[in-house]
C-alpha positions as CSV (number, residue, x, y, z in Angstrom):
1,X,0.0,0.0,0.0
2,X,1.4,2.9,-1.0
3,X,1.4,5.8,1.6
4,X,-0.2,9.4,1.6
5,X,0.7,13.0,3.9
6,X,-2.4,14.2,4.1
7,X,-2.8,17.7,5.8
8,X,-6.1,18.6,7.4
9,X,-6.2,21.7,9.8
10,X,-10.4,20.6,10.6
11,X,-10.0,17.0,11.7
12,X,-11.7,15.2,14.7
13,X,-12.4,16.1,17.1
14,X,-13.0,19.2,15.9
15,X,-16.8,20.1,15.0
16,X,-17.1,21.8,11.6
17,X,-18.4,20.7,8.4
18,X,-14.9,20.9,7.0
19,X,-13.8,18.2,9.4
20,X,-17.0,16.0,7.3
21,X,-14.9,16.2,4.1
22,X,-11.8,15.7,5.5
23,X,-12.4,12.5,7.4
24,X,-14.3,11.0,4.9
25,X,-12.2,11.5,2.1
26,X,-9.2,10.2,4.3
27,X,-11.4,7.1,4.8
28,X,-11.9,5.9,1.5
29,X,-7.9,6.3,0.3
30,X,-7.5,3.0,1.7
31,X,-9.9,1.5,-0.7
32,X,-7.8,2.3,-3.5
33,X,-4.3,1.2,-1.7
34,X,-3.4,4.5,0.2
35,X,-2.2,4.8,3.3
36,X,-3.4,8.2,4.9
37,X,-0.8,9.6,7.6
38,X,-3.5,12.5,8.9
39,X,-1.5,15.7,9.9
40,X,-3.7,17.8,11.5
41,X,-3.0,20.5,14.4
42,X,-3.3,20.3,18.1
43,X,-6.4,21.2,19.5
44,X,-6.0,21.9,23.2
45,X,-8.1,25.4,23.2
46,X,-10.1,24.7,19.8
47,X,-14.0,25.8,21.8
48,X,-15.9,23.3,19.0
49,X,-14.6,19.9,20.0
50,X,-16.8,16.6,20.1
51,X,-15.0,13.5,20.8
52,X,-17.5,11.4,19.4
53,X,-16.2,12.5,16.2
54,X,-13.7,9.6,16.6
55,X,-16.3,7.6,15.7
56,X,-16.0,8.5,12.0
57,X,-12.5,7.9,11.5
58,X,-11.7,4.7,10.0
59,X,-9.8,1.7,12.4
60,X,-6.0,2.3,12.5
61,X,-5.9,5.6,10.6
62,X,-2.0,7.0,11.9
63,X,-2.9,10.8,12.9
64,X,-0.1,12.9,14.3
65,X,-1.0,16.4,15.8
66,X,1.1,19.4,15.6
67,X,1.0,22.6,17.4
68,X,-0.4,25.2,15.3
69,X,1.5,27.9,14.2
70,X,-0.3,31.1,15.9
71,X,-0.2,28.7,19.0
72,X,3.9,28.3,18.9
73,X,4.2,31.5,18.2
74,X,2.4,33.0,21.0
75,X,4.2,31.0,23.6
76,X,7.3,32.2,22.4
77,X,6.0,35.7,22.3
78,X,4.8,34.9,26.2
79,X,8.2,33.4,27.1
80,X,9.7,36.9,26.3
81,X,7.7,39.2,27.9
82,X,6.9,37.2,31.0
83,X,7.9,39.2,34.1
C-alpha cells in the first residue's frame, strides 16, 4: 500500500463541516491502496470539539497532531515578555 501526507487543519475532534470532508475523504484512500498519515493541528483550546467525532474515523488511521502555528508563536512571544 502505497502511503499518503495528508494535511487537514479541521479533523476530529473538531466540530465543523470541513472536518466532514476531510475525514471521509481520508477514509476511503485505503480503498484504493493509500495509506493516509493524517496531519492535522493540536487542539488543546479549539471551543468546538466533540470526541465522538472519533467515531468517524476509519480503524487504524495514523494521525499525528502538531501545534499550530499562531499557537507556537504566542508561547514564544509569552516566554519573552513574562515578568
Amino acid at each position: 500500500m502505497k502511503k499518503v501526507l495528508f494535511i487537514a487543519a479541521l479533523y476530529p475532534p473538531i466540530a465543523n463541516s470541513g472536518t466532514q470532508r476531510s475525514v471521509k475523504f481520508a477514509n476511503y484512500l485505503p480503498d484504493f491502496a493509500w495509506e493516509p498519515i493524517v496531519l492535522t493541528v493540536a487542539n488543546a483550546a479549539e471551543p468546538n470539539l466533540d470526541k465522538s467525532l472519533f467515531q468517524e474515523v476509519r480503524p487504524g488511521t495514523r494521525i499525528e497532531r502538531v501545534p499550530f502555528g499562531h499557537d507556537v508563536l504566542a508561547g514564544e512571544i509569552a516566554k519573552i515578555f513574562k515578568p
